[in-house]
Structures are given as C-alpha cells and as structure tokens.
C-alpha positions, 0 to 999 in steps of 0.5 A, a space after each residue: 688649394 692644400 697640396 700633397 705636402 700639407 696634408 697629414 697621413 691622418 687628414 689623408 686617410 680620414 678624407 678618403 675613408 670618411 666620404 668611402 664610407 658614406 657612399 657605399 652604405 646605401 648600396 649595402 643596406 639595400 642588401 642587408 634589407 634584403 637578406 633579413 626579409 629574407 630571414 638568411 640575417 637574424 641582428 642581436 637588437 642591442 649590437 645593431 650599431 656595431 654591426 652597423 659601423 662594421 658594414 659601412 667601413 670598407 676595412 672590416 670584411 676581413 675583420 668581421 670575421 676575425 673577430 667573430 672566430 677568435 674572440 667568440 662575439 656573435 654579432 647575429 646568425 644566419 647566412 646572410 652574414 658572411 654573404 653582405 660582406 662578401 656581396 660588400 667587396 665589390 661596392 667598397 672597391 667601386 667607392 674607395 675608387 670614386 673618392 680616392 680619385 676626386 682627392 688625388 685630383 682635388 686635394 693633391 692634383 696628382 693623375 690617379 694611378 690605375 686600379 686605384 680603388 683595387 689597390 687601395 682596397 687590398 691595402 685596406 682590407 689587411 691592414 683593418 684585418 690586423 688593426 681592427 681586431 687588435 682595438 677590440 681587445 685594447 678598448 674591451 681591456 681598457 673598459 673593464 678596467 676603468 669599470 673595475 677602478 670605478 668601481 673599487 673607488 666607488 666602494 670606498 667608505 667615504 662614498 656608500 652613502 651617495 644614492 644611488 641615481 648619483 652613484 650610477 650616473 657617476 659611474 657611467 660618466 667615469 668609465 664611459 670618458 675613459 673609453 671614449 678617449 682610448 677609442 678616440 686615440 686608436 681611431 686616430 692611430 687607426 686613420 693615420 695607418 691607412 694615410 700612410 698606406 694612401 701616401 705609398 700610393 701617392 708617390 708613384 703618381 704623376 702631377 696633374 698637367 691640367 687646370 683647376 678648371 680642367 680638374 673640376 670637370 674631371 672629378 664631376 665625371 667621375 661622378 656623374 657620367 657622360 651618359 646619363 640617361 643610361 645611368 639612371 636607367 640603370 639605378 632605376 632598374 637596379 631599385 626596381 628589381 630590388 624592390 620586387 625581390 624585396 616584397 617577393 620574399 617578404 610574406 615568407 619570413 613575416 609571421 603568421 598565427 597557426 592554425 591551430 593557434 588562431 587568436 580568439 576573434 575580438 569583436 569591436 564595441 560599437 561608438 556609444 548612442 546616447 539616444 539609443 541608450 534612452 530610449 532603451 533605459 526608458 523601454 526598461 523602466 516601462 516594462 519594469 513598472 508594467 511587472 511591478 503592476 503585475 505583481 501588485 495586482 497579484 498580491 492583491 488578488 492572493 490578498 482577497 482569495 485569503 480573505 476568502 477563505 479565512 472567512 469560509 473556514 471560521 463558518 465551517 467552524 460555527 456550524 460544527 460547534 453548534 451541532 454538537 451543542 444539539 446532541 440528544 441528552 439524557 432525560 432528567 428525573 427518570 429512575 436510574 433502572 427504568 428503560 
C-alpha cells in the first residue's frame, strides 16, 4: 500500500479533488436542472463547458464570482447563478469529506481528523479564490499571444499562398497546442497547491492502529451506512420531491405562441391511394368526353341552323328580284303627247 510518504503534493491533491469532483456533480446538476426549468439560469450555448468545469470543482464558489466582477466574463444571467453555488457549498463539503477520508484511510492510513471535509473545504475555496482568477488571466494572455504570433508568422510572404483549409487548420494546431500545454502546466501547479494544503492536514493526523482489513470496512462505511434501508428512503424521497418540483415548475418557463400570434393551422396530406386516384381520373376523362360530345352535337346542331338560314335568305333574295323583273313598262309605239 503507497504510504504517505511516497506520495507527491500533486498525486495528493489530484486524488481527493479529482474523485471530489465526480461525487458531487450529480447532486448539483439536479439543482441546475431545476433552476433553468425554473427560467432563474439563462447559460451562454458556447460557455456551457466552462460553466460546466466551474460547478463540478469544489474550488471555484468563490472564484466564480471573482471572475465574473473583475474581468467582465458573463458566463449567463439570471439568479439562479449565485443561488447553485451558494446551494453547491454544502455538497462540496459533504464530498471532499467523503473522499478525503477513504485516501487518509486507504492510501495514507492515517485516523482522519475531525471536520475534514469543513477544513479542507475552507482551504480549498481561498485557495481557488486567488489561484483560479489568476490562471484565467495567464492562459487568456498566453492565448492571445500565441494567436497574435500564429498570425504574424502566417502573414509572412512566403506562406500567402497556403489555402485557406491548411492556413486554418494550421493555425488552430499552433495556438491551440500552445494553450493546451500553459493550462496543463497551471493545472499541475494548481493541483500540487492544494496537495500541499492536504498535507497541512496530514501532519497532525494520528496513524491508523487498524488492519488493512479493519480499514476497508471502515471506508466501505463511509459510503455505505449501516442503515440502509434509511439511505435509500432518503435518496428516493430526495429525487421523488426533485422530480415533482421539476414538472411543477416546467410549463412555466416552456414557451407557448400568443393568442394573437397563433401560427396558421397546417393540415396534414392524407397517404396517397392510387385506387382512388383512378377511379378519379377515369370519372374526369368520363365526364370530359360526355362535354366533348356535348359540345360536338352543339356544333353540329348550330351547323344546321346555319345552313337554314343561309338558305332562307338566298329565297327571300329570288323573290325580290323577280318582282321587281315584273314591274308595269311603258307601252311601246304610243305617241310621245298621247295619254
């Protein structure tokens, strides 16, 4: 088993943050869930990861809002904000006092001291007050800079004629790689930081007098209590109650078209029936040659009635003529004087 001594300041603090983390994030993320279907949380979409990383860490309660008020980053709005860290506090010192005394048993055998997880949390909590603000301005420096540097080096004559897909990628690969590597390197000073604040901790502890055995059920308790049955009563009645509020305050904060604003009502297409489709194209091509017929014979008919009266006006015509070819002439012969 690793004792105390083998252990470094970062391994120490990576060991009890790292697990810390983990166990009280679900506790917290029923809260958040809970706030924004409240409509108290309203999240920037592209800062959800940073938000994200902030709540899980039982170091950044205080940070948070350090951060907020003095560099101007608005990770969202809303009241629910400052009200999940604030709700954050006493889960975060529940977890760091879970894991904080299975390692002192496990991996460093030493008694855990009383009020661990209080202590360790107070320690925790300045310490990412001053730590954490300062890496945000470091790795935002570093950043813009190595961009600037990408950028000035990309510029150069010699490569303006990159296209544009590799100019891109290799300017994301170059700045990116840089930042990466500043916030492995402050993460790592960060985590030796609060190993050495585990380790202020550590040396007024008393070495465990049990067995390796006697430890593991120990550590076991700690995690799972003698009674329970009263345990998962109380998580069950926790996430039942969570649940309830949840849907409870959910319609509120869903949105709903106005009154005045209803959308028009779109009507669904019914499935297409090629039998029905057809028997209806052949009922249109019935009833088109009943009109064609209809029409013919009404052409024919208005044929005949010309024909009619074509003729009855040539015979109107003849007779007029022929009268007038009848008309009384003078008589020939008769003296012009003579009556």
């Amino acid at each position: 088993m690793t004792g105390r001594e083998t252990m470094s300041s970062f391994k120490l603090g990576l060991s009890i943050l790292w697990p810390a983390c983990w166990t009280a994030l679900p506790i917290k993320m029923a809260f958040a869930m809970l706030f924004m279907a409240m409509g108290t949380i309203h999240l920037e979409t592209k800062l959800g990861i940073t938000f994200l990383m902030l709540l899980m860490s039982p170091v950044s309660v205080f940070a948070f809002f350090l951060i907020t008020l003095f560099t101007g980053f608005h990770f969202g709005e809303g009241t629910g904000l400052p009200l999940l860290f604030l709700v954050s506090i006493p889960i975060d010192m529940w977890a760091l006092g879970l894991v904080a005394r299975t390692v002192f048993l496990e991996r460093l055998r030493l008694e855990p001291p009383d009020s661990l997880g209080v202590g360790l949390w107070v320690r925790f909590a300045f310490a990412g007050a001053l730590y954490l603000p300062l890496l945000w301005v470091i790795e935002g420096g570093a950043t813009d800079v190595a961009r600037s540097i990408t950028k000035s080096i990309l510029d150069m004559d010699m490569l303006k004629g990159m296209p544009v897909a590799e100019r891109i990628g290799l300017e994301f690969t170059a700045w990116g790689s840089v930042s990466l590597l500043v916030l492995l390197a402050l993460t790592y000073v960060g985590l030796t930081i609060l190993g050495k604040l585990v380790e202020g901790r550590t040396a007024s502890a008393q070495p465990a007098s049990d067995t390796y055995q006697e430890l593991i059920w120990r550590w076991d308790m700690f995690r799972v209590p003698t009674d329970q049955s009263l345990m998962l009563t109380a998580f069950t009645g926790a996430g039942a109650v969570m649940s309830v509020l949840f849907w409870m305050v959910l319609p509120v904060s869903t949105p709903h078209p106005h009154e005045c604003c209803k959308p028009p009502a779109v009507t669904v297409a019914p499935p297409f029936d090629p039998q029905k489709s057809l028997a209806k194209g052949e009922k249109t091509f019935k009833d088109a040659e009943v009109k064609i017929a209809a029409l013919e014979q009404k052409t024919a008919e208005d044929e005949k009635e010309k024909q009619k009266g074509g003729k009855e006006k040539a015979g109107v015509k003849d007779g007029a003529t022929k009268n007038e070819a009848k008309a009384p002439q003078p008589a020939a012969g008769k003296p012009a004087g003579s009556k």
